[in-house]
N, C-alpha and C positions, 0 to 999 in steps of 0.2 A: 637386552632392551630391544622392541620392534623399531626401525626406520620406516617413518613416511615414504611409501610408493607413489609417485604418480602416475597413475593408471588412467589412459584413457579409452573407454568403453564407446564401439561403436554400436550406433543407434539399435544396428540389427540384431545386437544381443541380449538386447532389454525383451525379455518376455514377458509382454502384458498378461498372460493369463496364470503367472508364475509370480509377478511382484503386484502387489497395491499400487494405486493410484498416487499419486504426489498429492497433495496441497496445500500449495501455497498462499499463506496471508504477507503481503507485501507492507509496510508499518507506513507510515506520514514520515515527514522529515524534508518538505523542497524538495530540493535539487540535489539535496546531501542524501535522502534517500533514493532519488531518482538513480544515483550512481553509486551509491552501496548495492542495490537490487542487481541493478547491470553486471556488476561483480559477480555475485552469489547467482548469477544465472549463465554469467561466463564458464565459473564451474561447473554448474550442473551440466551445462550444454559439452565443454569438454570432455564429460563424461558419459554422454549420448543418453542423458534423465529426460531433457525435455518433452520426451516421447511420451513420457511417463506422468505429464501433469494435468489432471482431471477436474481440478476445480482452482481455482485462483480468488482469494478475499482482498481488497485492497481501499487505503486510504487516503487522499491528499495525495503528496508525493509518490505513493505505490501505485494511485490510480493514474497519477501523470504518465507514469514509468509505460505503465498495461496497458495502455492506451498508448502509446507510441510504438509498441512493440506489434498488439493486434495491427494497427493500419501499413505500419510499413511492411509487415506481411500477408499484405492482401485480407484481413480481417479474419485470420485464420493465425492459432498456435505454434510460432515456425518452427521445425524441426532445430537438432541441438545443429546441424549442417547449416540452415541458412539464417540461426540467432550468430552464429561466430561470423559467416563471412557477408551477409547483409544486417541485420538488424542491430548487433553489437554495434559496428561501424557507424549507423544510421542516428542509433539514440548518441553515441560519444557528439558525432558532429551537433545534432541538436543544443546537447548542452554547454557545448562549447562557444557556438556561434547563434542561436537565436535565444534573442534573450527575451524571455516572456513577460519580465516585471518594469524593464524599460520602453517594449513597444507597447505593453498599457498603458501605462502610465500615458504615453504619446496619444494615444486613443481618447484619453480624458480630456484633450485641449478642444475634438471636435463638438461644437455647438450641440450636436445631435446627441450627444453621449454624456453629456451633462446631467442628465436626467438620470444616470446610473452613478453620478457624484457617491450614492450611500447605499449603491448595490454592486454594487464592482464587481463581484461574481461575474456580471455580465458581459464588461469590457473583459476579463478575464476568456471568456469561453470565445468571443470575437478574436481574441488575440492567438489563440490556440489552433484555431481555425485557421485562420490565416497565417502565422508567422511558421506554425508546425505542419501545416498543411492537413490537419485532419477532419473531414469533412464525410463521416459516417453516420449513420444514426443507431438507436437501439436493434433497428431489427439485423442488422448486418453482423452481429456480434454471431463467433459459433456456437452450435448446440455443446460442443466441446472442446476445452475445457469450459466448464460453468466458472462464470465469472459473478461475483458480486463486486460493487461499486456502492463504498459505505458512505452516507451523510449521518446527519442528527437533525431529526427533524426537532425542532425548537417547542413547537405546540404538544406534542407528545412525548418528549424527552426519549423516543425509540429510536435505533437505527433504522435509517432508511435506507432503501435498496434499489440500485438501478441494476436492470439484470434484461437477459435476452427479452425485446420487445415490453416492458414493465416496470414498471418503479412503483415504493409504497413501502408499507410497514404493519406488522400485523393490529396495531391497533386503531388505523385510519384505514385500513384497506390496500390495495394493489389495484391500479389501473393498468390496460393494454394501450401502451404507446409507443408500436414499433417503431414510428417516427420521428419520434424525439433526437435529438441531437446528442449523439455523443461527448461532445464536445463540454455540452450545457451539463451533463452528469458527470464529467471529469473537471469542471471548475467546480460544481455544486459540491462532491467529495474535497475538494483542498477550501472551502470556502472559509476559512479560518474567523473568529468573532474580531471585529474589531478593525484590521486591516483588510479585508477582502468585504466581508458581509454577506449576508442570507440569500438564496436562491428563492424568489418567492413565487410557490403556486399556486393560483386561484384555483380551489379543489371544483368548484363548479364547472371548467370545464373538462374535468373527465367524468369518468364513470369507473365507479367505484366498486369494488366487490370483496367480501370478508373471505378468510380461509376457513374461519371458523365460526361454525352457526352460531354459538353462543354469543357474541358478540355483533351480534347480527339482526336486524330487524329483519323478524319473521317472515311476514308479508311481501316482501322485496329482495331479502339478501343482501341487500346492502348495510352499508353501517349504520347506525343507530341516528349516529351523531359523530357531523363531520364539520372542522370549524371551517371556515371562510376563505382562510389561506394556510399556508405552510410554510413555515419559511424553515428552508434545507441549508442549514451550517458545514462547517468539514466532520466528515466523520470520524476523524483523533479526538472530538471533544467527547462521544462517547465510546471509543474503543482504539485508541492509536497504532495498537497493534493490529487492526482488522482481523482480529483471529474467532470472534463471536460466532460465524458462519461455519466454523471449521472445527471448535472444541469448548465443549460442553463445561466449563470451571464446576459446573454443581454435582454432575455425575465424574467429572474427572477423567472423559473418554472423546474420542475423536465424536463428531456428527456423522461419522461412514467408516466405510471401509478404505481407511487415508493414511499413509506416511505424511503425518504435518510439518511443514517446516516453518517458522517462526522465525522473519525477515526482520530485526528491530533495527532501525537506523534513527531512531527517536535522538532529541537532544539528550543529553545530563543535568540531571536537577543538579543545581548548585542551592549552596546555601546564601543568603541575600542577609548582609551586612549592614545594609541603610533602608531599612525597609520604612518606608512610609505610606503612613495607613490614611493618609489623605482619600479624598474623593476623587481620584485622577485613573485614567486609563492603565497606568502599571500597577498600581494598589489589583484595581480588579484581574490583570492580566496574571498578578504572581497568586493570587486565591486560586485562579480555573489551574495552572499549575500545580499546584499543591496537591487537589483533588485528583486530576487528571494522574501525578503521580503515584497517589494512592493506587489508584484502579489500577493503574498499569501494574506496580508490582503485587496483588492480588492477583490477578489473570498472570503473570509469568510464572509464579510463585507455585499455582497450582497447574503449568503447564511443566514444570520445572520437576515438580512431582512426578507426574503422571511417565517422564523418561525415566528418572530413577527406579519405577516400577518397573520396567522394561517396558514401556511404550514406545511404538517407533516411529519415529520424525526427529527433529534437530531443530535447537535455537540459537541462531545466528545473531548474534549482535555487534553492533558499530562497536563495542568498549572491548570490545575480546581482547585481550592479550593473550594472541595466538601460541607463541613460543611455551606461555607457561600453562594452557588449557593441558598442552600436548606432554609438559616436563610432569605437570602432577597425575599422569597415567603411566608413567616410566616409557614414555615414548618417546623417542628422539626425531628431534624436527627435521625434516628431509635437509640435507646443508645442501643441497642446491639452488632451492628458493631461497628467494634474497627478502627475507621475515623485516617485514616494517618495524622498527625500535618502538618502542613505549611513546618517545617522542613524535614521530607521526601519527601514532594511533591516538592519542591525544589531537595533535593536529584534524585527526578525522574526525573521530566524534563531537571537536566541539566547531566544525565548520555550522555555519549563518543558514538556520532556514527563515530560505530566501528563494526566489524565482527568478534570479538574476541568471547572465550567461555564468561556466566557471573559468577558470584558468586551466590552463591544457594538466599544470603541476596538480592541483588539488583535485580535477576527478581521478586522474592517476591514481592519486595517494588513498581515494577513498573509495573508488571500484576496488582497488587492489588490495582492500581491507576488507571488503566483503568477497571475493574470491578465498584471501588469506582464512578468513575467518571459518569458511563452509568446508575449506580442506584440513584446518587445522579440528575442527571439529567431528570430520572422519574421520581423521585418524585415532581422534581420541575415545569418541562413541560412534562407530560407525554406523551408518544410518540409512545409506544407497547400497541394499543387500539385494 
């Protein structure tokens, strides 16, 4: 039987012109993915990957995460050196001590902000700014790694995309907004229905432009036909994994030349016992469930495929029961790492998404599940070649 090595590769031995680029789709989840991610990138960085990541897709929680990580690095992809000994340290404290959903909350009492009472989105991205300190806009983001930043736009039922100096959607168009507030496209991706609410933008003040003529008034280049507003949801309502940007489900292939890796820190559907079908906010909230869970295992299912074929990337998920990934390859689990029981891992995947601070015990338990998770999945498919 093989034993798990831990091997930790410095940065300088990663040869970009000899391996594929990483990319990463970061999933939604709070806070719970905030520090799932942080895990699974503690790994990689141990292993001197983060050299290696070219594109990053992310949603809600992932775009929280990307977005703390770009700024306390200077708005640049930090080495796997300064993600362990500055930005790991940087996002832990975050989510330990600044709590994002109690100094909203607090923001809602001033007079002035009353007016965002059924757009919260907005207090949200005020609160981000301020309590995270992040105070970037579009254009400040790198040329590399490319980042997407998913919503759902509501009117078009498309992903929409905040990306270097741009945000849009192929069927409303892409406008140039170097200046937009980063901040504003990291609440606008977690802007969940219901609890948070829509990002709304008056499309009349930008300028709009198609990718593709066909859809396109001739005359102009612009779109045909643009509605009035937008109103931008979280982007988990159409792709919780944010893996859309990164792999193809209909052809079954990456969008590039990518090692994908597949970040899911998503809840667990449960099944619901007293379900009532009333006309109430959880009636509607367990339907978007349902569906939401459909798609999701549809898109794993054929990403899931796609490695069995020998496709190379790795899907990491919050449910892993690491020990036994590793026993049903006849691999023995390294016994120096001290492997989270079924009973923590439980405890991780079904932690509260939520935007509250965590407890120093539970990011612990559920960074350390996503680290567990990314090692225990090398060893079993290895996937960092």
């Amino acid at each position: 039987m093989n034993t798990v090595t831990d091997r930790h590769a410095d940065s300088a031995d990663v040869g970009a012109a000899t391996v594929p680029d990483i990319a990463l789709a970061l999933s939604g989840g709070g806070v719970r993915a905030m520090a799932f991610h942080a895990g699974v990138l503690r790994f990689l960085a141990e292993r001197g990957q983060m050299e290696r990541v070219g594109r990053i897709s992310s949603v809600s929680g992932g775009s929280l995460l990307a977005g703390v990580i770009f700024s306390k690095a200077g708005m640049k992809w930090p080495t796997s050196k300064e993600y362990l000994e500055t930005v790991y340290p940087a996002v832990r404290e975050i989510l330990l001590n600044k709590d994002l959903a109690s100094a909203s909350h607090k923001r809602l009492l001033w007079p002035s902000n009353w007016r965002y009472l059924f757009q919260r989105v907005r207090i949200i991205a005020q609160t981000i700014q301020q309590v995270w300190n992040i105070n970037e806009t579009l254009r400040h983001l790198p040329a590399r790694p490319v980042w997407d930043l998913n919503g759902t736009a509501a009117e078009t039922g498309r992903r929409f995309q905040f990306k270097l100096n741009e945000f849009g959607d192929y069927q409303t168009g892409y406008a140039q907004v170097p200046d937009y507030p980063l901040v504003d496209a990291m609440a606008s991706s977690a802007a969940f229905p219901g609890s948070i609410g829509p990002m709304k933008l008056a499309t009349a003040d930008y300028k709009w432009k198609k990718r593709k003529s066909k859809a396109t008034d001739p005359s102009t280049g612009e779109p045909a036909y643009l509605p009035a507003k937008l109103h931008i949801y979280d982007g988990g309502v159409y792709d919780n994994l944010g893996m859309e940007p990164l792999f193809d489900i209909g052809t079954g292939k990456p969008r590039g030349p990518y090692h994908v890796i597949i970040c899911d820190a998503g809840a667990p559907f449960v099944e619901e016992k007293n379900y009532d079908p009333g006309l109430n906010f959880s009636s509607v909230e367990r339907l978007l469930n349902i569906m939401m869970n459909q798609t999701h295992a549809l898109r794993v299912r054929a990403f899931i495929n796609y490695l069995r074929h020998g496709g190379g990337g790795a899907y990491i998920s919050i449910d892993a029961r690491t020990q036994k990934i590793q026993a049903d390859r006849n691999v023995t689990p390294d016994p120096s790492v001290a492997w989270l029981s079924d009973k923590d891992i439980i405890l991780a995947e079904n932690y509260a998404t939520t935007l509250n601070a965590m407890k120093a015990e539970d990011f612990e338990r559920i960074q350390m599940q996503g680290y567990q998770s990314a090692l225990a999945n090398q060893a079993a498919y290895p996937y960092l070649k």
